[in-house]
ZAMARGU-4260 file (C-alpha; in steps of 0.2 Angstrom, whole numbers, plus 5000, padded with zeros to 4 digits):
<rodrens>
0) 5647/5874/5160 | 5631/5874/5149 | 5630/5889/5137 | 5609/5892/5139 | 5615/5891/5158
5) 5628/5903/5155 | 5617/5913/5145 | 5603/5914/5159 | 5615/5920/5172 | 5622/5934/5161
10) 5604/5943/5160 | 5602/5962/5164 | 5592/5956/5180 | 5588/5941/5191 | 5573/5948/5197
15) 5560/5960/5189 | 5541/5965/5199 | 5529/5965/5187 | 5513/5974/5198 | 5527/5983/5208
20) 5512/5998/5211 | 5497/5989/5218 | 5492/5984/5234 | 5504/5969/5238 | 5518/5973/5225
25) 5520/5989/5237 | 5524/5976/5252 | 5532/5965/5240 | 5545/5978/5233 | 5548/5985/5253
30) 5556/5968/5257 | 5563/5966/5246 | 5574/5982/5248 | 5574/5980/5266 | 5577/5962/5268
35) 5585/5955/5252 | 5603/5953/5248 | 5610/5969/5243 | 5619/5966/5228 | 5603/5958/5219
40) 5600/5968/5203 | 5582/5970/5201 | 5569/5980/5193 | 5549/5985/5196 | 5538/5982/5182
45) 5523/5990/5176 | 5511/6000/5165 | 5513/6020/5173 | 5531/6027/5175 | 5524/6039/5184
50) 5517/6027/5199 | 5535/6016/5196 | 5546/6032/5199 | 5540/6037/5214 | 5539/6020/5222
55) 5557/6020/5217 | 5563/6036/5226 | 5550/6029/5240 | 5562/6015/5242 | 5576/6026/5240
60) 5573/6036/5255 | 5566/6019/5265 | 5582/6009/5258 | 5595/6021/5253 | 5612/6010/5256
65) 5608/5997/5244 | 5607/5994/5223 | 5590/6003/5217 | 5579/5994/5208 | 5579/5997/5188
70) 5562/6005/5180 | 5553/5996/5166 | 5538/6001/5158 | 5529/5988/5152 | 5511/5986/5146
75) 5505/5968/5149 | 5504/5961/5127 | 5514/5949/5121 | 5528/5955/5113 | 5532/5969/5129
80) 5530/5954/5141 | 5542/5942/5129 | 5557/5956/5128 | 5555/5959/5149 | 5558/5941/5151
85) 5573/5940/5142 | 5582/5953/5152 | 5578/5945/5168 | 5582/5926/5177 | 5565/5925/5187
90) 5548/5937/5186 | 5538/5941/5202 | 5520/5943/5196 | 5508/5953/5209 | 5496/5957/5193
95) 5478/5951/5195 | 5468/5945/5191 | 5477/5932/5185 | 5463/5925/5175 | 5465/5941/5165
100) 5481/5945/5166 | 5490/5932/5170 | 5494/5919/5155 | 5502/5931/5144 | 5517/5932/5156
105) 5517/5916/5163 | 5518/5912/5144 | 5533/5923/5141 | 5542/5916/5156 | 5539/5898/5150
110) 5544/5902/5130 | 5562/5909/5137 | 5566/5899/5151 | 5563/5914/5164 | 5557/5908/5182
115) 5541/5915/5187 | 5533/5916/5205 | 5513/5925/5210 | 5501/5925/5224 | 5489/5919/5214
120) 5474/5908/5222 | 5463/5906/5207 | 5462/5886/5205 | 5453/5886/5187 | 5465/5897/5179
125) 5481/5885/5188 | 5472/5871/5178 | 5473/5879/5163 | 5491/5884/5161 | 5495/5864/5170
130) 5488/5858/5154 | 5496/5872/5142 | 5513/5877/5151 | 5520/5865/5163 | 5528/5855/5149
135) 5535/5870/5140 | 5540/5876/5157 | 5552/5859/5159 | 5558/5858/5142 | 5564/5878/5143
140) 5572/5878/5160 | 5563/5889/5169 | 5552/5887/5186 | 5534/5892/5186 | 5526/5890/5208
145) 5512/5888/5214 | 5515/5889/5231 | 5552/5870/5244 | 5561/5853/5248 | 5573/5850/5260
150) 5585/5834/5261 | 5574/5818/5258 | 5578/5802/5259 | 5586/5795/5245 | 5574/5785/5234
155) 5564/5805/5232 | 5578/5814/5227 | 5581/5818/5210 | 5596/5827/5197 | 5599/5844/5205
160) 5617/5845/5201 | 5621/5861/5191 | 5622/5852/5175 | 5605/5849/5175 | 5600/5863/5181
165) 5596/5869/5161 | 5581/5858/5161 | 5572/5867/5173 | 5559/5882/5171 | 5552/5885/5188
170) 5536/5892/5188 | 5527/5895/5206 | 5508/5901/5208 | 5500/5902/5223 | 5515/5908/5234
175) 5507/5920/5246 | 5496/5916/5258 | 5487/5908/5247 | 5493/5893/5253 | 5512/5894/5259
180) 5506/5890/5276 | 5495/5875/5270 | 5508/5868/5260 | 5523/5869/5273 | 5515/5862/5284
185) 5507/5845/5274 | 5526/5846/5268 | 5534/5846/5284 | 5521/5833/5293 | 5522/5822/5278
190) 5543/5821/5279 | 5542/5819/5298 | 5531/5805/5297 | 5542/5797/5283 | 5557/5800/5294
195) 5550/5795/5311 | 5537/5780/5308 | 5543/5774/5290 | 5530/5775/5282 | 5516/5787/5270
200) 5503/5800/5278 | 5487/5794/5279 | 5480/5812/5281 | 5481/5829/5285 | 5470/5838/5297
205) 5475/5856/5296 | 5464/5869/5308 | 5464/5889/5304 | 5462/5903/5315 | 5466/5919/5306
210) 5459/5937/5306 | 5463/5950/5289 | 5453/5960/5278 | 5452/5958/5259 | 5462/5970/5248
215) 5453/5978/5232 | 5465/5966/5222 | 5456/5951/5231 | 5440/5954/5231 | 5443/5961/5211
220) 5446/5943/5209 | 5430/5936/5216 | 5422/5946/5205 | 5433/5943/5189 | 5432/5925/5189
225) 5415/5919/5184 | 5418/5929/5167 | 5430/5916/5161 | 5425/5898/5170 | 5410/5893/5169
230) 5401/5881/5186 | 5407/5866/5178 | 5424/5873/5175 | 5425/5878/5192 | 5418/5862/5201
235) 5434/5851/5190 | 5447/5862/5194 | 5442/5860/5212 | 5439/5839/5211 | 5453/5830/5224
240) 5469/5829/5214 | 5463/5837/5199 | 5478/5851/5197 | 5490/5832/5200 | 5496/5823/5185
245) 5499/5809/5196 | 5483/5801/5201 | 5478/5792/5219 | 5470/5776/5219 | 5452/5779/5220
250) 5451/5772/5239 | 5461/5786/5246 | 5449/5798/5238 | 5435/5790/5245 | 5435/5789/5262
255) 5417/5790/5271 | 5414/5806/5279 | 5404/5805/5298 | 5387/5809/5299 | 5392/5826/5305
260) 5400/5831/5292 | 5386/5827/5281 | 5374/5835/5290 | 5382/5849/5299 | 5398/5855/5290
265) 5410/5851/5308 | 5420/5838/5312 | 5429/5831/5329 | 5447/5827/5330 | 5452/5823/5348
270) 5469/5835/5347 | 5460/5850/5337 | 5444/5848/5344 | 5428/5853/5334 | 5431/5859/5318
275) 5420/5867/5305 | 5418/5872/5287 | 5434/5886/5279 | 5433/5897/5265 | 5450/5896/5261
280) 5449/5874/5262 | 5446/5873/5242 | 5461/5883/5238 | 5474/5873/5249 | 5467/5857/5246
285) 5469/5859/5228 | 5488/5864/5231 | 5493/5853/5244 | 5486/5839/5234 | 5497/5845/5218
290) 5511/5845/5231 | 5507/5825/5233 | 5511/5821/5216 | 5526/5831/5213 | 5536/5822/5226
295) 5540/5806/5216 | 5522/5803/5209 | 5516/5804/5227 | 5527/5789/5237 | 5533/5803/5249
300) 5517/5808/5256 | 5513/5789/5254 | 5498/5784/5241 | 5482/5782/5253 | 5487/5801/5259
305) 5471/5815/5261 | 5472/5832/5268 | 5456/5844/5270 | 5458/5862/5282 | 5445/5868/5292
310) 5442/5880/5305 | 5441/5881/5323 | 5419/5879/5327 | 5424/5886/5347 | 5405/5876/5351
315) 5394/5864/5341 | 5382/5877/5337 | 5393/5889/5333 | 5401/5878/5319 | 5386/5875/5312
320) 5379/5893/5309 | 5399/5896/5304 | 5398/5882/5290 | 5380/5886/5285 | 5384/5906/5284
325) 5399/5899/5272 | 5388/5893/5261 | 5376/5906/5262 | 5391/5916/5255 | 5397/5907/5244
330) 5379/5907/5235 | 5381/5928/5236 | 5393/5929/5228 | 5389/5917/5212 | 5374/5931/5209
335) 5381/5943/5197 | 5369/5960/5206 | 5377/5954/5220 | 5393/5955/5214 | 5390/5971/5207
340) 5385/5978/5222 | 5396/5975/5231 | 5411/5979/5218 | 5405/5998/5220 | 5407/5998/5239
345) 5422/5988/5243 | 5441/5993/5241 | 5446/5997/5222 | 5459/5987/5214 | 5477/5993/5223
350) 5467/5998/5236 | 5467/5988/5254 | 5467/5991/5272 | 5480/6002/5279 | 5494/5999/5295
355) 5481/6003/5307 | 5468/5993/5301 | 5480/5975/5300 | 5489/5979/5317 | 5478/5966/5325
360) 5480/5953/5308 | 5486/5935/5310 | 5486/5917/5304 | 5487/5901/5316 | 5487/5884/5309
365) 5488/5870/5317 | 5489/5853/5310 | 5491/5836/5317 | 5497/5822/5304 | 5490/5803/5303
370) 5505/5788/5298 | 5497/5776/5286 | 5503/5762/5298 | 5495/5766/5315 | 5482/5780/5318
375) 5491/5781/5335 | 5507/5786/5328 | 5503/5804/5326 | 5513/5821/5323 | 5509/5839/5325
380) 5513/5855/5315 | 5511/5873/5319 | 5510/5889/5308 | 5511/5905/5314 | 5510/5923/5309
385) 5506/5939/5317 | 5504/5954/5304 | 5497/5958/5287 | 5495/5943/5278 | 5496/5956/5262
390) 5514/5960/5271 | 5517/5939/5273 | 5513/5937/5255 | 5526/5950/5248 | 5539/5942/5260
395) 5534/5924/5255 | 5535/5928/5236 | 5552/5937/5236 | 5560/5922/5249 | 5553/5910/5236
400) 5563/5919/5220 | 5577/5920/5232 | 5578/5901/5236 | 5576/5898/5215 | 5589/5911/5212
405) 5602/5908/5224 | 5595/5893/5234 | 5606/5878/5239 | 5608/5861/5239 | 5591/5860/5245
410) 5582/5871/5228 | 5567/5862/5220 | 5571/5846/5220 | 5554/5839/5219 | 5549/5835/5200
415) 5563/5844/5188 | 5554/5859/5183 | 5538/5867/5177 | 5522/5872/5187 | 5528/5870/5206
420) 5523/5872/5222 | 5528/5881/5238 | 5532/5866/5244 | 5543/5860/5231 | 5558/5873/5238
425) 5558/5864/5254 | 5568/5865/5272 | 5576/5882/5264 | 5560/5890/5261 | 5555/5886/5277
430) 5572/5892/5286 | 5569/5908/5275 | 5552/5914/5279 | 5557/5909/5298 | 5574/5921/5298
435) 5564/5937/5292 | 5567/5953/5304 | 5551/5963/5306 | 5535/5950/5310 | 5541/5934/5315
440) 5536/5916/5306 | 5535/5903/5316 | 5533/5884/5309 | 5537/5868/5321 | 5534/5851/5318
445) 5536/5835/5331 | 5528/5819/5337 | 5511/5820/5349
</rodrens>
C-alpha cells in the first residue's frame, strides 16, 4: 500500500471541527456524537478553551456511551492552522465568514493533503481558491467540497481503486444548505435521464418553498462581503459556468428568456406552475453548474444542459411584487448604512433562532428535468426537509466527511480530487442524508 496513504490514515484524527462553538458548529458537533459511528476519533476546534470545554461535557451528558471528542485550541494563523491539519484526515470548517476566515485553512488542508468540507455559500470567495487551490488540492491528495456520485455508466467513471486514491485532496464548500438540496437533485435528475432516455439534460427547473430565519453567522456574512469583492468581482463569479473549468458551448448559455421573464421576474412551467424570482437562485446555479463540469467535462449532464431555481409565485401578481421586493433587497443591502443598520439589530455572530422559533422551519424543492432528445420525455425530483435547516447543514456536512472518510465504492468519483461538490459524493450521500434518525430527508426521483 502507498506510504503517503499509509501515512494519512495513521493521523491522531480523522475529523477535527474547526468553529465547533458558534451557531451551526453546535448542531454540527451534536450529530455528530449522536449520529456518527462510534469509534470515530475526532476533535472540536477553536479559539476559546473555555467555550470548547463545555461544549465537550455538553456532549458528554447528551452522548455519554461513545468516544469524546479531543480539544484543540487553535487561533485561525497559519502556522496553528498548518500543525491542526497534520493531526487530522479531514477538517469540518463552520468558521465565517469564509471570505475572512476561510483561505488560511482551506490553504493548510490543501498544502498537507487533509480533506476539507464548509457550509459556505460565498461564490466570489469559491472562485478565488478554484483558481489558487483546486490544483494544489489534486496534486496533494486531499478533497476540498463545495457542496456525491453513485454508479455511473461506464464511460463517466474514473480511477477510484485504493491505489489512487493518494492523488486525491477532497475539498467541499458549499455543503450545507447552501446548496445540498439543489445539487442532489440536478445530480439525481441528470443520472436518471442518462439512464432512462439515453441522452444529456437539457435543463433543470427546480422550484423552492422553504421557511427559516437567518442566524448571526449568515447575515454576518452579507455584511462582510462587500469588504473584499468588489460589484465587478461579484457579478464574474456569478456569470453561468464561471466557478466551471470546463466551458459549455455558448448556445446552451444563451437561450432566449419569454417575455415574462424580462419583464416580470416569473415564469410558467406546465408541471410547477408559475414561478418567480429566488434569493438563493444565484448561489445554486453557480454550484449546480460547477457540478456540470466535474462529471467528465460535462458529457453526463449532456452539453446543451441549464438549470435555474425559482420560487413558488402562488398568483401572477403575487410573483411579480415577490420578484420585484427581491430586488428591492438586494439593492438594501449593497448600501453600506443599511447594512450597518441592520448589523446592530439582527442576531450577533454565534447567535440564531432557538428550538421554538425553527419548529415550524422547512425546505421543499421540487424539480422537473428536460431530456435533450424530446421535451416530452420528462422526469421529476423532490427534496424534502422539515426542521432547522441550521440543524440540516451540520447533518449534511458531517454525512459528507463520512462518505470521504469511510465511503464506498461509490466515494467521489466525479473529477479525481481538488474543489468538489455535494454532488460529486453521489448515490451514498444521498442514502446518507436520507437514513438520519431525528428529522427525516426525503429525495425521490422518477419519470412524469
Amino acid at each position: 500500500m502507498n506510504t503517503k496513504n499509509n501515512t494519512k490514515h495513521a493521523r491522531q484524527y480523522e475529523l477535527i471541527l474547526l468553529g465547533a462553538t458558534g451557531y451551526t458548529g453546535k448542531f454540527t458537533a451534536q450529530y455528530i456524537a449522536a449520529s456518527l459511528p462510534i469509534d470515530l476519533k475526532w476533535a472540536i476546534a477553536g479559539r476559546n478553551d473555555t467555550k470548547l470545554a463545555s461544549l465537550a461535557e455538553e456532549l458528554k451528558r447528551r452522548d455519554g456511551d461513545r468516544i469524546q471528542p479531543g480539544i484543540v485550541v487553535c487561533e485561525l494563523g497559519g502556522k496553528e492552522l498548518d500543525a491542526l491539519a497534520k493531526t487530522t484526515r479531514l477538517v469540518i470548517s463552520t468558521v465565517g465568514p469564509y471570505v475572512k476566515y476561510g483561505t488560511p485553512i482551506v490553504e493548510a488542508c490543501a498544502n498537507n493533503g487533509t480533506h476539507y468540507v464548509d457550509c459556505s455559500g460565498e461564490v466570489p470567495w469559491h472562485l478565488d481558491i478554484i483558481k489558487v487551490y483546486h490544483d494544489r488540492a489534486r496534486a496533494s491528495g486531499a478533497i476540498v467540497g463545495l457542496n456525491s456520485s453513485h454508479s455511473l455508466p461506464t464511460p463517466f467513471t474514473t480511477c477510484y481503486s485504493p491505489a489512487c486514491s493518494h492523488l486525491r485532496s477532497k475539498m467541499i464548500p458549499q455543503c450545507g444548505f447552501d446548496s445540498v438540496p439543489a445539487d442532489l437533485i440536478a445530480y439525481s435528475l441528470a443520472t436518471y435521464i442518462r439512464r432512462t432516455f439515453n441522452c444529456g439534460t437539457l435543463e433543470v427547473i427546480a422550484a423552492l418553498d422553504s421557511n427559516s430565519a437567518p442566524s448571526g453567522g449568515s447575515l454576518n456574512t452579507l455584511f462582510t462581503g462587500p469588504k473584499y469583492h468588489t460589484p465587478a468581482q461579484v457579478a464574474a463569479a456569478y456569470k453561468p459556468f464561471a466557478l466551471s473549468s470546463t466551458q459549455p458551448p455558448p448556445t446552451s448559455v444563451s437561450k432566449a428568456l419569454s417575455w415574462r421573464k424580462w419583464l416580470f421576474g416569473t415564469r410558467w412551467d406546465k408541471d410547477l406552475g408559475l414561478l418567480t424570482g429566488c434569493f438563493q437562485s444565484a448561489l445554486d446555479m453557480a454550484l449546480v453548474q460547477r457540478s456540470w463540469g466535474l462529471f467528465d467535462h460535462g458529457k453526463l449532464y449532456g452539453e446543451n444542459f441549464g438549470y435555474s431555481e425559482w420560487a413558488m409565485a402562488g398568483s401572477s401578481v403575487g410573483g411579480v411584487l415577490r420578484y420585484f421586493n427581491l430586488w428591492f433587497v438586494v439593492w438594501m443591502m449593497s448600501l453600506a448604512p443599511v447594512r450597518w443598520l441592520m448589523k446592530r439589530f439582527a442576531f450577533q455572530p454565534s447567535e440564531g433562532p432557538d428550538a421554538e422559533s425553527t419548529k415550524h422551519d422547512y425546505a421543499h424543492f421540487k424539480a422537473i428535468g428536460v431530456a435533450d432528445n424530446s421535451a416530452s420525455d420528462r422526469a421529476i425530483a423532490t427534496f424534502k426537509f422539515n426542521g432547522s435547516l441550521y440543524f440540516f447543514t451540520g447533518l449534511a456536512i458531517a454525512e459528507a466527511a463520512m462518505v470521504i472518510l469511510r465511503g464506498g465504492k461509490n466515494e467521489a468519483r466525479a473529477s479525481g480530487g481538488g474543489i468538489l461538490t455535494p454532488a460529486t459524493l453521489g448515490e451514498e450521500f444521498i442514502e446518507r442524508l436520507m437514513k438520519q434518525r431525528e428529522q427525516k430527508v426525503e429525495i425521490t426521483v422518477g419519470r412524469l
